[in-house]
C-alpha positions as a LaTeX table, in Angstrom:
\begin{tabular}{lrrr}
\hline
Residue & $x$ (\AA) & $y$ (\AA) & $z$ (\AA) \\
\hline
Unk1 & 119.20 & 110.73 & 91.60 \\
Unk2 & 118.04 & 108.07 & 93.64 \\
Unk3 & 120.89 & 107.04 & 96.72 \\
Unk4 & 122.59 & 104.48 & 95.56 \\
Unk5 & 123.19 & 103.47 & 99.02 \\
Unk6 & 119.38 & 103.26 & 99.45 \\
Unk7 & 119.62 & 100.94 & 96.69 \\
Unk8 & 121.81 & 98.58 & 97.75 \\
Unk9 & 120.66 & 98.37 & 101.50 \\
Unk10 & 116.71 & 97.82 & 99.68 \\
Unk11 & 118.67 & 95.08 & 97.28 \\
Unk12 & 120.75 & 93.17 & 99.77 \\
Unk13 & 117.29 & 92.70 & 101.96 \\
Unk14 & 115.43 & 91.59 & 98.98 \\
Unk15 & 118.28 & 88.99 & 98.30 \\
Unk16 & 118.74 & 87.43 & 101.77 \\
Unk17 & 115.16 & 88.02 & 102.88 \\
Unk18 & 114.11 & 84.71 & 101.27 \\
Unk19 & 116.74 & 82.61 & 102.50 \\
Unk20 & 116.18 & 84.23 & 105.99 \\
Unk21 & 112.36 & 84.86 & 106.41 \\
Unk22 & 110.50 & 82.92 & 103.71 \\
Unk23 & 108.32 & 80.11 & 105.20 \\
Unk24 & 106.66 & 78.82 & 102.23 \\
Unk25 & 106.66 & 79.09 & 98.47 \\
Unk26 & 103.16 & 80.29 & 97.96 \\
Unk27 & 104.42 & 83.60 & 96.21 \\
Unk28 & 107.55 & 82.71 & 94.87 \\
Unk29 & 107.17 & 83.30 & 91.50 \\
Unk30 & 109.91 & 83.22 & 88.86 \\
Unk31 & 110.64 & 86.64 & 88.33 \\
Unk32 & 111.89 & 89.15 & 91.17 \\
Unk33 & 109.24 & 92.05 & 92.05 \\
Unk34 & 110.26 & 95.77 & 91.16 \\
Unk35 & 108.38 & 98.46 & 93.05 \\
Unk36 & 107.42 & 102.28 & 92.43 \\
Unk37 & 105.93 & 104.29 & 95.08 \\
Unk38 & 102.90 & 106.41 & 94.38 \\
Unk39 & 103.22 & 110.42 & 94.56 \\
Unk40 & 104.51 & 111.95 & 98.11 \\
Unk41 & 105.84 & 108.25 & 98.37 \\
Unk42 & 109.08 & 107.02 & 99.38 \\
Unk43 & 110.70 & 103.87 & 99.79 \\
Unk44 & 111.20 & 103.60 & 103.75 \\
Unk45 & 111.37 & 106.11 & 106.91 \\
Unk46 & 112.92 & 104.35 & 110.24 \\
Unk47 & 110.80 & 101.66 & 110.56 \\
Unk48 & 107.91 & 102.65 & 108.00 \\
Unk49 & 107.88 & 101.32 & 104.42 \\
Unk50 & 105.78 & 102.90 & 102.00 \\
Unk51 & 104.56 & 99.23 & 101.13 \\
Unk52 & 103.68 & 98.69 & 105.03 \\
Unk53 & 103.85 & 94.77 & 105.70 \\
Unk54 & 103.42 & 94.29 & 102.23 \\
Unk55 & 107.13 & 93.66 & 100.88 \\
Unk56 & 107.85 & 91.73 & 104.20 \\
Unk57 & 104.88 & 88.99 & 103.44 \\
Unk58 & 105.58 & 88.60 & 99.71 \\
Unk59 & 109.37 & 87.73 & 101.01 \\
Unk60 & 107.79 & 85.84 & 103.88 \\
Unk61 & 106.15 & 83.32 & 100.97 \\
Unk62 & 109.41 & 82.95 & 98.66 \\
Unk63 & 109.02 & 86.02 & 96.22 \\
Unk64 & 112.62 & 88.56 & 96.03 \\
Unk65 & 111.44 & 92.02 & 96.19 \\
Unk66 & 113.42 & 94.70 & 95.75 \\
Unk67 & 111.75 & 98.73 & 96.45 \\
Unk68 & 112.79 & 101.74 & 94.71 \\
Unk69 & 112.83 & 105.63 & 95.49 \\
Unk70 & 111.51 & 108.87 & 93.17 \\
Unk71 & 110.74 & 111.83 & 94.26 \\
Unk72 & 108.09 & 112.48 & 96.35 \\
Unk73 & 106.57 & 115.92 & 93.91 \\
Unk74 & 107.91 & 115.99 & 90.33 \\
Unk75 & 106.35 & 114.80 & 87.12 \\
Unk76 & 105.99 & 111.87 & 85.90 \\
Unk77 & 108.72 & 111.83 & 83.48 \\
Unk78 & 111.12 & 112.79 & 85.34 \\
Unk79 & 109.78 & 110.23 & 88.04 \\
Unk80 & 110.01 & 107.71 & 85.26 \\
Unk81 & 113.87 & 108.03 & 84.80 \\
Unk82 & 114.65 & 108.10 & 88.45 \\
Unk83 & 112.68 & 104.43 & 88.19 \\
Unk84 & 114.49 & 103.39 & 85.29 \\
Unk85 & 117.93 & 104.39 & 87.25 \\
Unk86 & 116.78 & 102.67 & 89.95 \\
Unk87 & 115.73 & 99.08 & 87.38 \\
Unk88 & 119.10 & 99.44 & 85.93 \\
Unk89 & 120.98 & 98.67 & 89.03 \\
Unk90 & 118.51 & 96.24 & 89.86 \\
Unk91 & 119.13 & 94.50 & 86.55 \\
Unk92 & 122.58 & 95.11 & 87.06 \\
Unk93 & 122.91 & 93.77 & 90.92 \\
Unk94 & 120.25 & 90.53 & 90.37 \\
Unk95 & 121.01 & 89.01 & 86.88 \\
Unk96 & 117.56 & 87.76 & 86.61 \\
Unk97 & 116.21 & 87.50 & 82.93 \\
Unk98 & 113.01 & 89.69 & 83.86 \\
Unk99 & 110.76 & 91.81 & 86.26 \\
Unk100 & 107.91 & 92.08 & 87.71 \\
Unk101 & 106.92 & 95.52 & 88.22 \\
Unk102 & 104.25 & 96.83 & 90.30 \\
Unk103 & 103.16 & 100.67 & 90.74 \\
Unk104 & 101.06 & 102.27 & 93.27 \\
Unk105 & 98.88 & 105.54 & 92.48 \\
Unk106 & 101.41 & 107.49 & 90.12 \\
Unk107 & 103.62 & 104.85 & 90.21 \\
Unk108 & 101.50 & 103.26 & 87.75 \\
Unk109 & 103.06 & 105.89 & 85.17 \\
Unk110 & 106.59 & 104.49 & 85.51 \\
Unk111 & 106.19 & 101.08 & 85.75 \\
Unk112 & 104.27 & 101.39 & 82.14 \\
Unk113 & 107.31 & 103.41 & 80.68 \\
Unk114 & 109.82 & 101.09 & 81.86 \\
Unk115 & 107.38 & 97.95 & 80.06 \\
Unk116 & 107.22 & 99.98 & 76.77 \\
Unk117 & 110.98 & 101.07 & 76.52 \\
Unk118 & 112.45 & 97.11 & 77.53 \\
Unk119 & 109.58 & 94.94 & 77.35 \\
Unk120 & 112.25 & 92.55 & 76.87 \\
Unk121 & 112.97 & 92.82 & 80.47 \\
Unk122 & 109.93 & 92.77 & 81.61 \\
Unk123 & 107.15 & 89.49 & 82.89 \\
Unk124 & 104.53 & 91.45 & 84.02 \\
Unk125 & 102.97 & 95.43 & 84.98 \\
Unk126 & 100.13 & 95.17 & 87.59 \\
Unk127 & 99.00 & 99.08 & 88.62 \\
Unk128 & 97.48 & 99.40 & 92.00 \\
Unk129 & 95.09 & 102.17 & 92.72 \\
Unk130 & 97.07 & 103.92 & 89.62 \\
Unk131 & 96.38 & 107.10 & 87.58 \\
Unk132 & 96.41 & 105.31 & 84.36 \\
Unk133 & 93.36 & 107.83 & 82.84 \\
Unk134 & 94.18 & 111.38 & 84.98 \\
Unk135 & 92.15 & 112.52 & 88.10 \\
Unk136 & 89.60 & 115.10 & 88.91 \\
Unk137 & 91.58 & 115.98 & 91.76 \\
Unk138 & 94.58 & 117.26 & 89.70 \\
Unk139 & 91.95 & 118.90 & 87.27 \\
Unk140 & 90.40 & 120.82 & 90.40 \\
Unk141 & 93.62 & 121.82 & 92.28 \\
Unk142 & 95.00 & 123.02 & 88.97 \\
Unk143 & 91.83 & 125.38 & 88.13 \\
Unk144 & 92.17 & 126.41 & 91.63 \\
Unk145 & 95.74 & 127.62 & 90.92 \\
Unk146 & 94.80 & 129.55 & 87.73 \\
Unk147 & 92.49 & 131.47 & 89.77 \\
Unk148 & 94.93 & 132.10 & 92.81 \\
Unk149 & 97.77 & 133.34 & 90.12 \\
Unk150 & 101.53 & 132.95 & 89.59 \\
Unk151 & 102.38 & 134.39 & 93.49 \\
Unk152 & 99.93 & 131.90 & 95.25 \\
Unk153 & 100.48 & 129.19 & 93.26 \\
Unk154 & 103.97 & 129.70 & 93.71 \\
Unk155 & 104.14 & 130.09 & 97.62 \\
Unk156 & 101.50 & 126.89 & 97.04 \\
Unk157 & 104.34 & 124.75 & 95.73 \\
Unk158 & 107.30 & 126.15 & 97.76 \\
Unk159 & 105.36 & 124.80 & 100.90 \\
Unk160 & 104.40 & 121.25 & 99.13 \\
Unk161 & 107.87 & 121.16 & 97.85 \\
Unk162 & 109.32 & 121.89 & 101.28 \\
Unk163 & 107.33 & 118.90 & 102.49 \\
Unk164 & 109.09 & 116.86 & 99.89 \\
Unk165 & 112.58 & 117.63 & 100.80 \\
Unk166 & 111.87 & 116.81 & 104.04 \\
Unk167 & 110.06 & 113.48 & 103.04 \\
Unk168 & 113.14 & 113.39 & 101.18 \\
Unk169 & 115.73 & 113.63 & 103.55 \\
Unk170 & 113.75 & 111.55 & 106.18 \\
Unk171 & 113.99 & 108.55 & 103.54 \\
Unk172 & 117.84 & 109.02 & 103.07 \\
Unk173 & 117.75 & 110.11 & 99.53 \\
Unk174 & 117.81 & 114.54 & 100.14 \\
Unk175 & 119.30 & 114.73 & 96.63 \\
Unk176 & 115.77 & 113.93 & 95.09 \\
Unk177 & 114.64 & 117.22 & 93.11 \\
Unk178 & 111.17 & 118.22 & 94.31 \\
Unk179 & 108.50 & 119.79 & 91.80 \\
Unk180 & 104.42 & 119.64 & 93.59 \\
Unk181 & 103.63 & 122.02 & 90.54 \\
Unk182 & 105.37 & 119.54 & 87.55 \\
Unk183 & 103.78 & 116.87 & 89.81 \\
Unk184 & 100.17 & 118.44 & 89.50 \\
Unk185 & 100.20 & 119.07 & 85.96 \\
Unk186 & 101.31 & 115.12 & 85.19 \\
Unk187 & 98.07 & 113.91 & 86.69 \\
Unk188 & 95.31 & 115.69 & 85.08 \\
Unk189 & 93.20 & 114.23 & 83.22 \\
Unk190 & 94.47 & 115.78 & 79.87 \\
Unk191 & 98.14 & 115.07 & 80.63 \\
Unk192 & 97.89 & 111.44 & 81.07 \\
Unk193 & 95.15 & 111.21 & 77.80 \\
Unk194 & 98.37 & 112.58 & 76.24 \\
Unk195 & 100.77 & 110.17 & 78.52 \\
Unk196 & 98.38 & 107.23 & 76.98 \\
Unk197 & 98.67 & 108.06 & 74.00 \\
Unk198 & 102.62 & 107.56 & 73.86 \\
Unk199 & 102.42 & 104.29 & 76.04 \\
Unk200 & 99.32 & 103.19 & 75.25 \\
Unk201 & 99.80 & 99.24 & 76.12 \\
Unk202 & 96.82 & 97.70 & 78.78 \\
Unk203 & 94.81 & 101.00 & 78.22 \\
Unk204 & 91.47 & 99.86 & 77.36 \\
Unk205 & 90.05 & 101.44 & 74.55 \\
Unk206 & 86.52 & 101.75 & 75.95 \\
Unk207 & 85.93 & 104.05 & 79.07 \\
Unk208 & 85.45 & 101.53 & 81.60 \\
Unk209 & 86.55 & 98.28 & 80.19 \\
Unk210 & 89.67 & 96.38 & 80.03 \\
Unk211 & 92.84 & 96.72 & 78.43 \\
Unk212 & 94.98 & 93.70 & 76.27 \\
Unk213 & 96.24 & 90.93 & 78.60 \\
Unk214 & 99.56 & 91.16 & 76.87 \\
Unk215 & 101.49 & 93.09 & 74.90 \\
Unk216 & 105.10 & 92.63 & 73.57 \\
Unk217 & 104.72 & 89.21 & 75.52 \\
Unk218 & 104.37 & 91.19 & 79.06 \\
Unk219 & 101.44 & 90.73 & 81.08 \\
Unk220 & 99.18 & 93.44 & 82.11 \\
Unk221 & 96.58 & 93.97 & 85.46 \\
Unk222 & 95.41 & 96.17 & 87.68 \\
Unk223 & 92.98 & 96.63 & 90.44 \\
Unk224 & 92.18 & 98.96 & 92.79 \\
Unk225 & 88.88 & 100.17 & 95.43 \\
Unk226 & 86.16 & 102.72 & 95.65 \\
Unk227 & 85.58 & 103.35 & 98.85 \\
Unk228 & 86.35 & 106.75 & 100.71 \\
Unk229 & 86.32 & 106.54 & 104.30 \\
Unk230 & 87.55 & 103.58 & 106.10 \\
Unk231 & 88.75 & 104.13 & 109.05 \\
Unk232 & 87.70 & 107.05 & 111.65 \\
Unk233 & 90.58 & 106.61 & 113.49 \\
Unk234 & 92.81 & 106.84 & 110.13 \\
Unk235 & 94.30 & 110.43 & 109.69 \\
Unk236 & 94.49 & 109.84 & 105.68 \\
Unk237 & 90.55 & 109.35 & 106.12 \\
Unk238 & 90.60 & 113.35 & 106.78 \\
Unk239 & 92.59 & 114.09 & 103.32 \\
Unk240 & 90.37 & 111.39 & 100.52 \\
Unk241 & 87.17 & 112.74 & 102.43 \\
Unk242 & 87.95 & 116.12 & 101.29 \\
Unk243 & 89.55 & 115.28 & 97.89 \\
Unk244 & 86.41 & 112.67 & 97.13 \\
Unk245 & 84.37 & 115.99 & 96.18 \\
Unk246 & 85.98 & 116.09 & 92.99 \\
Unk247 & 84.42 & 113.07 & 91.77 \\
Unk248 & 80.69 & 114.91 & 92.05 \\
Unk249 & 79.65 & 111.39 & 93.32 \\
Unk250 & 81.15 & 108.98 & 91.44 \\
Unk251 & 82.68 & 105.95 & 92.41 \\
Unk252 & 86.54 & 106.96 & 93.50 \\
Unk253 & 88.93 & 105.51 & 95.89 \\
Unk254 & 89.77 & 109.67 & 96.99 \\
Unk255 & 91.88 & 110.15 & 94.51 \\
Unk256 & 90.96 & 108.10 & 91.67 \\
Unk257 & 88.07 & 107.45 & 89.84 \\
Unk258 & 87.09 & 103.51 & 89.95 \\
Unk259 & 87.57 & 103.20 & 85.97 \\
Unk260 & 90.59 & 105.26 & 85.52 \\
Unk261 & 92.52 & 102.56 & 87.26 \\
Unk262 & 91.81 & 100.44 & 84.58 \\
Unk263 & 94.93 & 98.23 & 82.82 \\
Unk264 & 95.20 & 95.36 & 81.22 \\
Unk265 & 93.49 & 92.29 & 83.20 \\
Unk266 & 90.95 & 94.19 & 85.79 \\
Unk267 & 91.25 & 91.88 & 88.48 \\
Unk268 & 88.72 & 94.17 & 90.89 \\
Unk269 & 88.01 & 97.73 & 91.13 \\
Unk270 & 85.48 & 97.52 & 93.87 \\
Unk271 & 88.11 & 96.38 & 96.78 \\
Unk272 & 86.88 & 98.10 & 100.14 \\
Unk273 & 89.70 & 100.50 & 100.32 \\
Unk274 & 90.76 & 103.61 & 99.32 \\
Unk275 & 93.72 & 105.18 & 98.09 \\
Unk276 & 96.21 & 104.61 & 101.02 \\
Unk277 & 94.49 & 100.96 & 102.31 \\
Unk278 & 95.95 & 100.18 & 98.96 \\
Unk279 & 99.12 & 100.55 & 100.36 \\
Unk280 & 98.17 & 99.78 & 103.98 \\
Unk281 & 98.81 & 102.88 & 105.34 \\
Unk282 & 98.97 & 104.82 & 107.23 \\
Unk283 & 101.20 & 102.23 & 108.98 \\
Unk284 & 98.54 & 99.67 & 108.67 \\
Unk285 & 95.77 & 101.90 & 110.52 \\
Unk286 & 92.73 & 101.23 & 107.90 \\
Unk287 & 89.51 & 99.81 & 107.88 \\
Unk288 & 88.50 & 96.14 & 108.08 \\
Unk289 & 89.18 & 94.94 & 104.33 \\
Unk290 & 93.42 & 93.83 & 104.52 \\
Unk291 & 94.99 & 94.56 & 101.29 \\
Unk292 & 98.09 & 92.13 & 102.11 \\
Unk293 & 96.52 & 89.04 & 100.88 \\
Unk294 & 95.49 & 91.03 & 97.55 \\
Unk295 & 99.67 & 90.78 & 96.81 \\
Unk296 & 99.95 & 87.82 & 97.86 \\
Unk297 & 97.68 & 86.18 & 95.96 \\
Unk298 & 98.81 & 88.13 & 92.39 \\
Unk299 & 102.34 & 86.95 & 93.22 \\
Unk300 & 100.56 & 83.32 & 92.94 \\
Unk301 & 98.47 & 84.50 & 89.92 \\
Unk302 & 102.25 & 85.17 & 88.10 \\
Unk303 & 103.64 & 82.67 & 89.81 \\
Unk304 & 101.12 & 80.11 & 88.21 \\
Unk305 & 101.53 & 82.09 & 85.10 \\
Unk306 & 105.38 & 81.35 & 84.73 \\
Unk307 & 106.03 & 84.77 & 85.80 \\
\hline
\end{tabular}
């Protein structure tokens, strides 16, 4: 379970960082902003937040933020209750009437579930860079693993699992369970067909078009980029190079294909960035295209919207 100390420290910055730091209105929209790390994510280590610069500027222009932690490897539903832990004592410790939620990568997966089980609490969903149709990536690793057997795909996920823990402990929250195998099998392309199927709201029904605007009166968008390498100088350039050759050439932002991001509104899928630009990592080392503005301006978009 997510540290409820974590929590509160994330919550009491999101409530006085407007006060404090805001210097305009420009994202202040109506609702406060709920966020769900990606896979191998966290929520912040020392100095680094997962959402590098990204939660400080939307406070910066009026908008209360507040971040969440899951665990770094599992799947994605037991990812989705550690979210809906963490909303609950959101709900619980701001009083506002609804959320804003936003999920990076497999984020994307919680932020839906927590839409379609209390829509009533819920303004908005906007996926960034998420897996909302599977990846090849997970489809590849996991064949790989059926060919290595039960001992190497075991010692496989002890070692991913160890990294975990340690993200894990790094963050503050060591209690988080860690499972890189349940966390594999989530995100192919199968499991999420399946994962669609049961929360099927913004999933467009065509394979590269848009899904409803709304449903259950929340708002729906997404957007994402398909570009690999960005930065030479970027050590998370080394990792999408080499997970790109999954997509046998098509468009893909390393770990995603350009269309499988698709939710909802498709506000771009063509941003020059890939997977972790999205984010602005690692620690804002990326290539020329900033994705800060990109949060910015949706927390006008909603803001605009009444959201």
């Amino acid at each position: 379970m997510t540290s409820l100390k974590t929590l509160v420290i994330a919550s009491a910055v999101a409530l006085t960082g407007v006060s404090a730091q805001a210097t305009g209105t420009y994202a202040a929209t109506k609702y406060p902003f709920v966020m769900a790390h990606g896979a191998a994510g966290f929520d912040k280590i020392g100095p680094v937040d997962y959402w590098y610069g990204i939660t400080t500027d939307l406070r910066n222009n009026g908008a209360t933020v507040y971040t969440t932690s899951m665990s770094a490897m599992n799947s994605t539903d037991v990812r989705n209750e550690q979210f809906l832990n963490d909303f609950k004592q959101i709900m619980a410790i701001s009083g506002a009437a609804k959320y804003n939620l936003m999920g990076h990568s497999h984020g994307a997966h919680s932020v839906r579930y927590v839409a379609a089980i209390m829509p009533d609490k819920v303004a908005s969903v906007t996926t960034v860079d998420g897996v909302n149709a599977g990846t090849p990536v997970a489809d590849v690793v996991a064949g790989l693993l059926d060919i290595v057997g039960p001992v190497g795909t075991a010692a496989v996920a002890a070692l991913v699992n160890g990294l975990g823990q340690i993200e894990a402990y790094l963050s503050g929250n060591p209690s988080l369970p860690q499972d890189a195998q349940a966390m594999l099998n989530s995100l192919t392309t199968p499991a999420v067909a399946a994962y669609n199927q049961k929360y099927p709201a913004g999933v467009p029904t065509t394979a590269c078009g848009q899904g409803a605007a709304v449903v259950n009166g929340v708002r729906y968008y997404s957007w994402g980029g398909s570009t690999v390498l960005t930065n030479p100088l970027d050590p998370l350039d080394l990792f999408v190079g080499a997970t790109s050759v999954a997509f046998l050439g098509a468009p893909n932002d390393g770990l995603v294909g350009k269309c499988a991001q698709h939710l909802g509104t498709v506000i771009r899928d063509d941003y020059n960035m890939n997977h972790f630009d999205a984010v602005n990592q690692a620690i804002g080392i990326r290539g020329f295209f900033d994705p800060v503005p990109l949060y910015r301006q949706h927390a006008n978009r909603l803001k605009l919207a009444g959201a």
